[in-house]
C-alpha positions, -999 to +999 in steps of 0.1 A: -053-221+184-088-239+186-115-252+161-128-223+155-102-206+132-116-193+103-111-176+068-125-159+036-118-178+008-124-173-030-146-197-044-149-177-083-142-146-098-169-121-089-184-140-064-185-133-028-158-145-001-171-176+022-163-177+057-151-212+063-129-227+092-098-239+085-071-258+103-044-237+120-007-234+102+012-268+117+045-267+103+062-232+100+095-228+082+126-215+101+123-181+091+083-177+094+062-164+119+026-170+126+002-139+131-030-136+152-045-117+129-063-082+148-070-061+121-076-069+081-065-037+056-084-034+024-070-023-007-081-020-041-062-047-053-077-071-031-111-060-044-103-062-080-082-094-078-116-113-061-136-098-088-112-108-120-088-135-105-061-130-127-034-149-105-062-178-112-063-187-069-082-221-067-113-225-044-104-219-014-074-193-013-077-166+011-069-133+000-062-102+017-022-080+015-029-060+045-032-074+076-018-063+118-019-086+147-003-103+171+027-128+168+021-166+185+044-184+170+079-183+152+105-206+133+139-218+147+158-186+135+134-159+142+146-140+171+125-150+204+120-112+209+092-113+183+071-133+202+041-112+217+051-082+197+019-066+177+031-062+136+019-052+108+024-062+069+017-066+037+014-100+019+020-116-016-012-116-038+005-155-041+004-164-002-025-171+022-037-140+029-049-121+057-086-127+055-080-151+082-075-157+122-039-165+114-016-156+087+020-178+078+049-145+072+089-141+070+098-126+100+121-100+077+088-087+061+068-077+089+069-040+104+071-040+143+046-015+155+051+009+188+038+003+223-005+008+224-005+015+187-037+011+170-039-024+153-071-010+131-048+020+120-017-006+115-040-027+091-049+003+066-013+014+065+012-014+049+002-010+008-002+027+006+027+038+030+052+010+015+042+019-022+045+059-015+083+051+000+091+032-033+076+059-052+098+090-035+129+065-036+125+066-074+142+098-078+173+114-063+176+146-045+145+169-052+151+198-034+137+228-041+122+209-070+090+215-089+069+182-093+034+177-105+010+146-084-015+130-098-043+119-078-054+125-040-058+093-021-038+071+005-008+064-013-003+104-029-014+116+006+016+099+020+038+105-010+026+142-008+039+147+030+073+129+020+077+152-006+073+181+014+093+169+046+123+170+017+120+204+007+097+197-028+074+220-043+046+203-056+014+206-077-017+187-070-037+178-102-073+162-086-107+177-095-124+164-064-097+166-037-101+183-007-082+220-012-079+226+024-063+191+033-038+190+006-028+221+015-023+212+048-003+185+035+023+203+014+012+211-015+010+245-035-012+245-058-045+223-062-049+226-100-085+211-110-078+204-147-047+192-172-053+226-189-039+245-156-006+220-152+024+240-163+057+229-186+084+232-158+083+198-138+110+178-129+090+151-120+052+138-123+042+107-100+007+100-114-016+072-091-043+071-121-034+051-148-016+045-179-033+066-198-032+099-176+005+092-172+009+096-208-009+128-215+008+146-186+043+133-196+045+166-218+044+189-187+080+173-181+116+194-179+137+178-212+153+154-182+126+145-164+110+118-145+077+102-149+068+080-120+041+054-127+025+045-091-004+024-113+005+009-148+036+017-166+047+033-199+049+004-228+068+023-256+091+056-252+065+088-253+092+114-273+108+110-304+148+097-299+171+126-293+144+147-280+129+147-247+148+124-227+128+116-201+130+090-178+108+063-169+097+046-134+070+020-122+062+012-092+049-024-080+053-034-042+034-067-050+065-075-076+087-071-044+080-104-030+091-123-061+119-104-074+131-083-044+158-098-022+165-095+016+184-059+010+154-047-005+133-058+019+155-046+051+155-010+035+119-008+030+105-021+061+132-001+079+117+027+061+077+019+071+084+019+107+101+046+106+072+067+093+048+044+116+071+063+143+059+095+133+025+082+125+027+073+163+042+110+172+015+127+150+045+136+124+030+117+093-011+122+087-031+091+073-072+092+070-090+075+099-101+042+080-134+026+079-143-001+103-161-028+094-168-064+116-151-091+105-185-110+095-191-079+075-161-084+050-179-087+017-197-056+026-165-038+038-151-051+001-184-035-016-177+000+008-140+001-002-147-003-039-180+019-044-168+051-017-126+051-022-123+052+015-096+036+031-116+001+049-106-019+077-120-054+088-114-058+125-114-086+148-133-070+176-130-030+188-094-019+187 
């Protein structure tokens, strides 16, 4: 570590990041590791959070969930194996982030990533792989099931291939997405418009909102489920005694204040496994953006204006 570490830091909502040095982490706890960070993954909520601030950081906190490097340092009980290994993870909107040379993480939370793997493709991969696992996990046994997704980007695109690996039958409701890639993806049917969604769904997982969550609930089966991957459902949608649907949210970010070790274990067990096909071209993810690490407020403005997945790198990996 030298004197030359640096991070973005919020200074005011809607206000651009400053690059400022910092002092390197001094006192670890047993269970924490310290990251060389390689790679920076950009997600909407990073961009929104900066813009709004509703955890209300002070001056000074460095955002960023998404982040893949090296490990330099660990606590007392972190197995010595760790040290050297190149990880990737996602971070609490409440913790340092990984804007940042180094970033503070428990060891049980980070996803160990194979031999040569691409740090820039490990950065874009935590939030939107993690959150399409919680998202499948929601339900039980959907085979040869009809379901109904909502939205075509990083999250459903993984969702989408899960869902297909496990013998689904799904719908894709997007007007702008690419027919030929979700097809190649799993799905069966690209439908452009609500008016084209059929009655007959045993689930919907809908990565749009509240409010399109809501007026699709109707093309549920009387038991179905309705998975919320952004927002949730307030008040029941059907009458009592009627439709009884069931209800699901999703929120990785709420994992790292009411999750426990269990639910942690599972899940990054879960991401590495699908890094492992990632790795043996069993799992497809876009190629993200790359962006220098001096360019950060611009690769902020990309992510936000173009949708694209956006990775901040360290130097060319």
């Amino acid at each position: 570590m030298n004197s030359c570490d640096l991070a973005w830091q919020f200074e005011e909502a809607g206000s651009p990041l400053l690059l400022s040095s910092i002092a390197p982490p001094l006192n670890i706890n047993e269970n924490e590791i310290v990251v060389l960070n390689k790679a920076m993954g950009i997600n909407p909520v990073d961009w929104k959070f900066i813009k709004a601030n509703p955890l209300a950081w002070p001056p000074g906190f460095t955002p960023g969930v998404d982040g893949a490097g090296i490990v330099i340092e660990t606590g007392a009980s972190v197995p010595k194996e760790f040290i050297g290994s190149s990880v990737c993870y996602h971070q609490s909107l409440l913790l340092p982030g990984s804007f940042a040379t180094y970033t503070v993480l428990k060891f049980q939370r980070v996803m160990r990533l194979p031999q040569s793997f691409s740090l820039s493709k490990a950065a874009s991969l935590p939030c939107p792989m993690l959150t399409a696992i919680q998202a499948f996990n929601k339900l039980p046994s959907m085979q040869n099931k009809k379901v109904l997704v909502s939205g075509f980007g990083a999250v459903t695109k993984i969702l989408i291939q899960l869902l297909h690996k496990n013998g689904v039958k799904i719908d894709l409701l997007s007007p702008s997405a690419n027919k030929t890639e979700a097809l190649s993806l799993g799905v069966n049917k690209v439908l452009r418009e609500q008016s084209q969604c059929q009655q007959q769904y045993h689930a919907v997982f809908d990565a749009k909102g509240q409010q399109s969550a809501t007026k699709l609930a109707c093309y549920l089966k009387a038991n179905g489920h309705l998975v919320c991957i952004q927002d949730r459902i307030e008040e029941p949608l059907f009458p009592a005694f009627t439709n009884s649907i069931s209800y699901h949210e999703v929120a990785l970010g709420a994992l790292h204040n009411y999750g426990d070790e269990q639910d942690w274990a599972e899940l990054i067990k879960e991401g590495e496994a699908l890094i492992n096909q990632l790795d043996n071209q069993g799992l497809i993810t876009d190629t993200p953006k790359v962006f220098p690490f001096e360019k950060l407020n611009e690769a902020l403005i990309f992510s936000e204006q173009s949708n694209a997945k956006t990775v901040v790198s360290q130097s060319a990996l």
